[in-house]
C-alpha positions as CSV (number, residue, x, y, z in Angstrom):
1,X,180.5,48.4,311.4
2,X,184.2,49.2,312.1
3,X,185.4,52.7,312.6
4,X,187.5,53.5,310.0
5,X,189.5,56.9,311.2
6,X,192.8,57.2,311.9
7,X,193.8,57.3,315.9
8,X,192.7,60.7,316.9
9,X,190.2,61.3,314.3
10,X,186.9,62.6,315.0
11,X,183.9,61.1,313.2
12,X,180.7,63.4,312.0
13,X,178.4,62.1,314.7
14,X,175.1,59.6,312.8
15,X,173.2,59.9,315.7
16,X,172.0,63.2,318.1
17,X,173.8,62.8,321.2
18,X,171.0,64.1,323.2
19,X,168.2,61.7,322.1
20,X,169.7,59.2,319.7
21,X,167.8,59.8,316.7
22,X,169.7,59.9,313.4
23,X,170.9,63.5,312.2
24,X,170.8,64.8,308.9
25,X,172.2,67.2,306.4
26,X,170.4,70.9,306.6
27,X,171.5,74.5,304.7
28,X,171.0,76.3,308.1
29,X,172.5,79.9,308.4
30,X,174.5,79.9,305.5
31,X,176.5,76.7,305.4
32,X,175.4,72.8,305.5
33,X,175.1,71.9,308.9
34,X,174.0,68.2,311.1
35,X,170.2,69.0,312.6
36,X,168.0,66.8,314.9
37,X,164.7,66.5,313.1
38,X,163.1,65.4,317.0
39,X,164.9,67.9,319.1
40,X,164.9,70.7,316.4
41,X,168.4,72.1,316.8
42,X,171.3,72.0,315.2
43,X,174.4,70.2,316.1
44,X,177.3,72.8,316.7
45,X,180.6,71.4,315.6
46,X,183.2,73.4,316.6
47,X,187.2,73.1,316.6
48,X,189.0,71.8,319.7
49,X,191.5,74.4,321.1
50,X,195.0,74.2,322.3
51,X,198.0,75.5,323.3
52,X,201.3,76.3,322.5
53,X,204.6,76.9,324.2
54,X,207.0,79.7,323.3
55,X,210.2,80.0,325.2
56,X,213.9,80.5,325.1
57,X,216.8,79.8,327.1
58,X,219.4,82.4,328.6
59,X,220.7,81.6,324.8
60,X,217.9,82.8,323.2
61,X,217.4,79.2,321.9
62,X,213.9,78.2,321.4
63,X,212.6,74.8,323.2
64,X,210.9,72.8,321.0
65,X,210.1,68.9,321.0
66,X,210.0,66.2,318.8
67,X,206.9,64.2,318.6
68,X,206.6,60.5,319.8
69,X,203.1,60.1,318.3
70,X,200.8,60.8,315.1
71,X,200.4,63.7,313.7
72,X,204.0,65.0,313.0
73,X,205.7,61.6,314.6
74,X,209.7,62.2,314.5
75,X,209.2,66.0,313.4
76,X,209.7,68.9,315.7
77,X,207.5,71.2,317.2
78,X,206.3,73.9,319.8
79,X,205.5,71.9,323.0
80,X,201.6,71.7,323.9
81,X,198.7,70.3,323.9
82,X,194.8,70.3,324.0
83,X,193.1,72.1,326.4
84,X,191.1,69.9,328.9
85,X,187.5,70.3,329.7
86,X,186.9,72.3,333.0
87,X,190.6,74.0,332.8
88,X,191.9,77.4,331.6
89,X,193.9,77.9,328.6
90,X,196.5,79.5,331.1
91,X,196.5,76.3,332.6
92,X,196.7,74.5,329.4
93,X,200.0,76.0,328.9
94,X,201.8,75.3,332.1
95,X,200.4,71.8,332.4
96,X,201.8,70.7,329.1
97,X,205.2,72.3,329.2
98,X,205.4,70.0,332.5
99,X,204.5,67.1,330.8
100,X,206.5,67.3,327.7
101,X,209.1,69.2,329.1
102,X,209.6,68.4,332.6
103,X,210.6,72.7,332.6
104,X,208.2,75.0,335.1
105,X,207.0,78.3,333.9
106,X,205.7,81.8,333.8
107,X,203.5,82.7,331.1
108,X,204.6,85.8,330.1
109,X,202.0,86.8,327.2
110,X,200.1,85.8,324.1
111,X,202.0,85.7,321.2
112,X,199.2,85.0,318.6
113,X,195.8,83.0,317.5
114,X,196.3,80.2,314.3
115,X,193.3,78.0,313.0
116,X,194.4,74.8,311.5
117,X,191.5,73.5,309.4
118,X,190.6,69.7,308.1
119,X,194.1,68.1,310.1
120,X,194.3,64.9,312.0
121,X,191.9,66.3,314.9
122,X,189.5,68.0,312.5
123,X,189.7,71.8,312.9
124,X,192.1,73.1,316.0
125,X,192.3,76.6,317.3
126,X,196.2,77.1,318.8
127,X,196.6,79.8,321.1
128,X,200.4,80.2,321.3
129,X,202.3,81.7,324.8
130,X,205.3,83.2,325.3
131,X,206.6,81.7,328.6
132,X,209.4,82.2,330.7
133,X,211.2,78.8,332.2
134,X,211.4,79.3,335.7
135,X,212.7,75.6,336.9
136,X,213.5,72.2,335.8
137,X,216.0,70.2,333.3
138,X,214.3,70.0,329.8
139,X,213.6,65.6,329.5
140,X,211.1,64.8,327.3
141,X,207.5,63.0,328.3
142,X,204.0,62.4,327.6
143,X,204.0,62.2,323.7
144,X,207.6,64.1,323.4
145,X,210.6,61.7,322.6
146,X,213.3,64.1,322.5
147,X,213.2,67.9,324.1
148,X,215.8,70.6,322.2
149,X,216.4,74.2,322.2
150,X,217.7,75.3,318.8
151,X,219.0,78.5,317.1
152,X,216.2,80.3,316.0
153,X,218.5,81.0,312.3
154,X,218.5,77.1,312.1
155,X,215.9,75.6,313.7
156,X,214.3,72.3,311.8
157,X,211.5,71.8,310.1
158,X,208.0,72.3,312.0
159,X,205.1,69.5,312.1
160,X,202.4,72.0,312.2
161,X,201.7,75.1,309.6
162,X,200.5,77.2,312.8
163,X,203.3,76.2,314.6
164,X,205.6,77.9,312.3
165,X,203.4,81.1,312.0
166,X,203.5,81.4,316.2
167,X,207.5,81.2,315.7
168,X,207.6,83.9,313.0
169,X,205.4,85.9,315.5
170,X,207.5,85.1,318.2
171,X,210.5,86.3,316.7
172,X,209.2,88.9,315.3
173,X,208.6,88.6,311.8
């Protein structure tokens, strides 16, 4: 059998991933959920968080990226990323604005919570961050061909739905 998702997709797990029997379709606590008939639980799926960068230059431009790679490839965006097993959000943040970026910064506060459901990575939680660059000349990396700051009046068209609501936020609308 050959997988059939997109790059990045996640699959509805067939088989419990604690004792490798097959898992099957149950109403449980209001909503159809995947159960292990041997173990007798259910199998949580829940929505992968990340972050998001918010940050402006002495011009009150915001720095945004364009992607290199699926979803959004060649559209614009809010630098960030996924946060890593055993690592903070926080750390998230500052971690991903080095690798897209090549900047350094301060996080400065949360700007606000957005839940994109049924996208390319299933359901995503972004936690967006307003951060203060504190070193660094913007080049882009990782999965960022081209770093910008841009107008916040003009700025281009976003990949992401939640990206544009954290901007709004951000500037205050």
């Amino acid at each position: 059998m050959t997988n059939q998702c997109k790059p990045g997709q996640r699959e509805n797990p067939v088989y419990c991933p604690y004792c490798g029997s097959p898992l099957v379709k149950r109403m449980l606590e209001g909503r159809s959920r995947l159960f292990c008939e041997s173990c007798d639980e259910i199998l949580y799926q829940n929505p992968l968080p990340s972050v998001a960068i918010l940050a402006v230059n002495d011009h009150g431009k915001l720095l945004l990226v364009r992607r290199s790679v699926e979803p959004g490839r060649g559209d614009w965006c809010l630098p960030g990323g996924f946060i890593e097993v055993g690592e903070r959000a926080e750390e998230a943040v500052l971690r991903e604005l080095e690798e897209e970026t090549g900047l350094s910064g301060e996080i400065t506060g949360l700007v606000d919570v957005c839940t994109q459901l049924g996208g390319y990575y299933g359901d995503v939680i972004l936690i967006g961050y307003r951060v203060k660059i504190t070193r660094g000349n913007p080049r882009p990396g990782d999965d960022a061909g081209e770093v910008g700051y841009f107008d916040p009046a003009s700025l281009p068209p976003l990949a992401f739905r939640c990206h544009e609501r954290l901007v709004k936020r951000f500037l205050g609308g």
